[in-house]
Backbone bond lengths (Angstrom), bond angles and torsions (degrees), N, CA, C in turn:
res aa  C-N    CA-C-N  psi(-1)  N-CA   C-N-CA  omega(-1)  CA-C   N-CA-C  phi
1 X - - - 1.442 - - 1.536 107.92 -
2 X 1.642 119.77 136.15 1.176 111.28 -176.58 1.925 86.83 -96.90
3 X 1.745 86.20 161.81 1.710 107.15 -178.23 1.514 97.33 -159.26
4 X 1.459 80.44 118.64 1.795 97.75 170.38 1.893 97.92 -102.54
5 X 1.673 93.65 129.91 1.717 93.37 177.03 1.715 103.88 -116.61
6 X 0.944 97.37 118.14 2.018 98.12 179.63 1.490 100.20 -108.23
7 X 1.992 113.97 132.85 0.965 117.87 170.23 1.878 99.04 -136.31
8 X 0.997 129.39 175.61 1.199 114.68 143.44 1.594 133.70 -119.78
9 X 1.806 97.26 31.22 1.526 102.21 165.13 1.421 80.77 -116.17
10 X 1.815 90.99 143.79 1.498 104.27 -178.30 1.466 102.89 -92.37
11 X 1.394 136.77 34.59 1.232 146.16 -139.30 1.640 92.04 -130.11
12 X 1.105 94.31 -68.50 1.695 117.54 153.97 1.579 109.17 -28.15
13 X 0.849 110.50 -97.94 1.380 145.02 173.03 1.802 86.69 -8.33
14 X 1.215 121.11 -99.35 1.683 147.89 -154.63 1.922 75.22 -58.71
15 X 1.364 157.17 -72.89 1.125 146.18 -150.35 1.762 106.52 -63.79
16 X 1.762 100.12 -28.88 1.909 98.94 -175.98 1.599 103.84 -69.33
17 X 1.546 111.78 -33.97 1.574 124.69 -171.60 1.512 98.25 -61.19
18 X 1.659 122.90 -44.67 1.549 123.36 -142.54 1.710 80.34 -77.14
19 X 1.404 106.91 -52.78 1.711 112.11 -156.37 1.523 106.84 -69.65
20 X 1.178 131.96 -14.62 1.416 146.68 172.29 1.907 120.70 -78.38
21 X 1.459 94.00 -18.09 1.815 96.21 -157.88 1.580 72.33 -73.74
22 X 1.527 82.22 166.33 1.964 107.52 173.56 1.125 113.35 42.60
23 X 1.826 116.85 47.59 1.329 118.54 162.60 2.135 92.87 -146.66
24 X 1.446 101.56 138.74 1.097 112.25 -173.18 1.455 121.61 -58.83
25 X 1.392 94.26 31.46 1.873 100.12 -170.99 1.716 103.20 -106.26
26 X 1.699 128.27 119.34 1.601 118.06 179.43 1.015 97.65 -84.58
27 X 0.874 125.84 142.21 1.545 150.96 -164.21 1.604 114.53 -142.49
28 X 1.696 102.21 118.55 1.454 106.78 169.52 1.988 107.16 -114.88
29 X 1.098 118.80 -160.79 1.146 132.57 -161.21 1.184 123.01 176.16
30 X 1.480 109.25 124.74 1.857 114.74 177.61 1.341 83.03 -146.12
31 X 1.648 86.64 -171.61 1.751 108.02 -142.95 1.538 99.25 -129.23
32 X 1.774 122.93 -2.61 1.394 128.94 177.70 1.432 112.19 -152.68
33 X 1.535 98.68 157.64 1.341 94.01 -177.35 1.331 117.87 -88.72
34 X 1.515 124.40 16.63 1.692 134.35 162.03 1.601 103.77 -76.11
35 X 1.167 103.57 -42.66 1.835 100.16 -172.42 1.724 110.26 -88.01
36 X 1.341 126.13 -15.50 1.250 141.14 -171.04 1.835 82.34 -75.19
37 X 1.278 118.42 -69.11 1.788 103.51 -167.49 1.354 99.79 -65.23
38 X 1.159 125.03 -26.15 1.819 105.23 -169.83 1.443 97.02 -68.05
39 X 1.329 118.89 -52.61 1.529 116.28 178.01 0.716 113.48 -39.86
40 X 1.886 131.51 -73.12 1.503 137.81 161.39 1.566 123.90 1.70
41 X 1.449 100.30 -57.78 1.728 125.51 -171.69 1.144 109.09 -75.74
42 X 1.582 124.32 -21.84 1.640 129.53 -165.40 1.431 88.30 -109.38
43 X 1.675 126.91 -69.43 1.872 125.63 -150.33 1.562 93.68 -79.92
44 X 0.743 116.64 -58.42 2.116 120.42 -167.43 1.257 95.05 85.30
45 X 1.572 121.00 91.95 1.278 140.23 -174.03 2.101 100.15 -84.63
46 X 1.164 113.17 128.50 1.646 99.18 156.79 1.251 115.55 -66.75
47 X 1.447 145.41 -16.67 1.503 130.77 -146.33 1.503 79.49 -165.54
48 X 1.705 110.71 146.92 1.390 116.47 -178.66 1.765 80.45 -123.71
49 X 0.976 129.21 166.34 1.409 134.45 -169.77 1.332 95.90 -145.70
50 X 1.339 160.30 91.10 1.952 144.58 -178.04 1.582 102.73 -126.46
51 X 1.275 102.09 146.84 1.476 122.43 171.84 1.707 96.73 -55.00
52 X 1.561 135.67 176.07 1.127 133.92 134.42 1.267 145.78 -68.94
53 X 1.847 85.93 -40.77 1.737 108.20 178.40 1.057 114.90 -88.43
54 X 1.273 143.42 117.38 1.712 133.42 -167.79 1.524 85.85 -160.03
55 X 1.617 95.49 123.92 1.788 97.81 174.01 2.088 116.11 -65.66
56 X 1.771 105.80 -30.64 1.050 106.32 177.95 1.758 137.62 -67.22
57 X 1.651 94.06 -22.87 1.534 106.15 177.76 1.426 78.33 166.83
58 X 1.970 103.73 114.53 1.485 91.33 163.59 1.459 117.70 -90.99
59 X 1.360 106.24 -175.16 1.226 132.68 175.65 1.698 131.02 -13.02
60 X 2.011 95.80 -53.13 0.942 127.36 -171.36 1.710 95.64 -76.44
61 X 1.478 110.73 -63.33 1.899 99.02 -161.44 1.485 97.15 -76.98
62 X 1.321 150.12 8.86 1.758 152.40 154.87 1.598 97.67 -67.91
63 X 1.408 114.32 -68.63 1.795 102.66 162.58 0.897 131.34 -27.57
64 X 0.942 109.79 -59.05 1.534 114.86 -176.88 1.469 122.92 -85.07
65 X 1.458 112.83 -23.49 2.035 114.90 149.24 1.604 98.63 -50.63
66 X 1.348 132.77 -49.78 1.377 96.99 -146.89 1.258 93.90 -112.46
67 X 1.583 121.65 8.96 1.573 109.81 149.10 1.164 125.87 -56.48
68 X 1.679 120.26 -38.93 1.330 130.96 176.99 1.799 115.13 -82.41
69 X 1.018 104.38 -5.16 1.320 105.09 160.27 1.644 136.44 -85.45
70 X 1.566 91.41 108.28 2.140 82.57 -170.91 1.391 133.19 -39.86
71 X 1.661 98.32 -27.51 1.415 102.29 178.82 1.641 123.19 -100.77
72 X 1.351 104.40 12.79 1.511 106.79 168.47 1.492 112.50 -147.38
73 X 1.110 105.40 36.76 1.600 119.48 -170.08 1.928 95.77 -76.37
74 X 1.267 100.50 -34.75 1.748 97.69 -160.59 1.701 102.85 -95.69
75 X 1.704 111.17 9.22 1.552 113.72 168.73 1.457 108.95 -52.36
76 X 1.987 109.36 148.53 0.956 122.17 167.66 1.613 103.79 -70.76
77 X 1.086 136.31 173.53 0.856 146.91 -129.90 1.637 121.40 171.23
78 X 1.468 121.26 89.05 1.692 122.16 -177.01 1.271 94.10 -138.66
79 X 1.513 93.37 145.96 1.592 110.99 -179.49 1.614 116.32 -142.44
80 X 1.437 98.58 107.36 1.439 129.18 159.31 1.472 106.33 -39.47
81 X 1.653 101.88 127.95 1.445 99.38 176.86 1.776 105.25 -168.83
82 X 1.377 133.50 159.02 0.642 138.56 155.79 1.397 140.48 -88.65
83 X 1.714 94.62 -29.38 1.771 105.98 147.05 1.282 124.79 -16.34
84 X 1.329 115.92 146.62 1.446 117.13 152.65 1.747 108.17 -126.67
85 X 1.616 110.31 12.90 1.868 109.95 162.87 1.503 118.37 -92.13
86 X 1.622 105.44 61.51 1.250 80.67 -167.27 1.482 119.56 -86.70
87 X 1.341 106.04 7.51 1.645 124.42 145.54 1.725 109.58 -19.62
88 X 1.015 104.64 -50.07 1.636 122.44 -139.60 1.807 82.78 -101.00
89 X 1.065 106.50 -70.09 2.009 101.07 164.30 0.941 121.52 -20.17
90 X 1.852 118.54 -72.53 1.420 119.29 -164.07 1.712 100.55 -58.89
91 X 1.259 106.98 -52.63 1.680 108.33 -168.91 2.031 110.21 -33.62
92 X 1.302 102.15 -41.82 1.410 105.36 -156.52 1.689 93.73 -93.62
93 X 1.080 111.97 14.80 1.737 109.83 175.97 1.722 109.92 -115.52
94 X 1.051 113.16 152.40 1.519 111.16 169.56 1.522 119.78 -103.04
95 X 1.554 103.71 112.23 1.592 130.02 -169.44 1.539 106.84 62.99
96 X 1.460 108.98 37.06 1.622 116.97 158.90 2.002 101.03 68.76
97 X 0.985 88.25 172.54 2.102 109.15 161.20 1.267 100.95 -85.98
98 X 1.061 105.68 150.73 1.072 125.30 157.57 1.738 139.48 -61.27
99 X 1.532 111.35 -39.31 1.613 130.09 126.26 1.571 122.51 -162.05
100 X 1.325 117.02 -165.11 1.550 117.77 -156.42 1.679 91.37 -132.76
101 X 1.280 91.97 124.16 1.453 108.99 164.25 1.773 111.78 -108.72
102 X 1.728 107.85 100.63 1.241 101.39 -168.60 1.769 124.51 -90.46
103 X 1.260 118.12 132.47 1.526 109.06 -167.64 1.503 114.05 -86.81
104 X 1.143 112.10 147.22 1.555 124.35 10.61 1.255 116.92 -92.89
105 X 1.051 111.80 141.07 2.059 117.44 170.79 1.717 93.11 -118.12
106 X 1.717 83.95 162.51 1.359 103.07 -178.39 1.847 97.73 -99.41
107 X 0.953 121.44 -154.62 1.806 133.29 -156.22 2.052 89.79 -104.85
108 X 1.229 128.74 -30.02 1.369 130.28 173.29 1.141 107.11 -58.05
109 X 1.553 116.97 -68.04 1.603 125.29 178.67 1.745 107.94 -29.70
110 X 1.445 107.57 -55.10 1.300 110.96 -139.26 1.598 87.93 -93.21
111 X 0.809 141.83 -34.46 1.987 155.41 150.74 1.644 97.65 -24.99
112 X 1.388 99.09 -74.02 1.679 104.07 -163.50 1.666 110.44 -82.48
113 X 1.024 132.24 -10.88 1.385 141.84 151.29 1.649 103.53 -56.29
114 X 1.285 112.13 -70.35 1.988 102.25 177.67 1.484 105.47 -71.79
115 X 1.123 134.88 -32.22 1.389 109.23 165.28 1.613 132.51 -74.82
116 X 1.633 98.06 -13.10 1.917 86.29 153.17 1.831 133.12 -83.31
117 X 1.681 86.07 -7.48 1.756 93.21 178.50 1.644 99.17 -95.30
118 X 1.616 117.57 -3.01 1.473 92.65 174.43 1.387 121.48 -104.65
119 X 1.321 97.29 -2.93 1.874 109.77 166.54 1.631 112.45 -88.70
């Protein structure tokens, strides 16, 4: 399964790579949600994985770009967050995420979360 994970701590980023190696998942990574759709538009990710809070374009208006996009309208879709409104999330997304990986998680969470969206 491909998985694009966008954060903009690269802290993030290098811990999704460590907890991901030696599992059959390709995995890319950027740091905004401007380069997350160009990627999107170029790799054709199954699962978009994004922080919420991102000074460049969070979480929420990237959802909702590639909800409105014909060709990535039917992306999986999980969103990292520290929130606990995610009341207030789903509302501002179109037809919600798909699910919420809430931080901090350890490398299990985030393993068995893509292996229930790849079965």
């Amino acid at each position: 399964m491909r998985v694009l994970v966008c954060d903009d701590e690269p802290v993030i980023l290098k811990l999704i790579e460590l907890s991901l190696r030696g599992t059959p998942h390709d995995l890319q990574t950027v740091g905004g949600g401007t380069e997350a759709l160009e990627t999107m538009r170029r790799w054709r990710p199954d699962v978009l994985v994004t922080d919420v809070a991102m000074p460049d374009m969070d979480g929420l208006d990237l959802a909702a770009r590639v909800r409105a996009d014909p060709k990535l309208k039917d992306l999986r879709i999980v969103f990292m967050t520290a929130s606990i409104h995610v009341d207030t999330i789903a509302e501002r997304t179109l037809s919600g995420p798909t699910a919420y990986l809430y931080k901090p998680f350890g490398p299990a969470a985030l393993r068995g979360l893509l292996e229930s969206l790849d079965s």
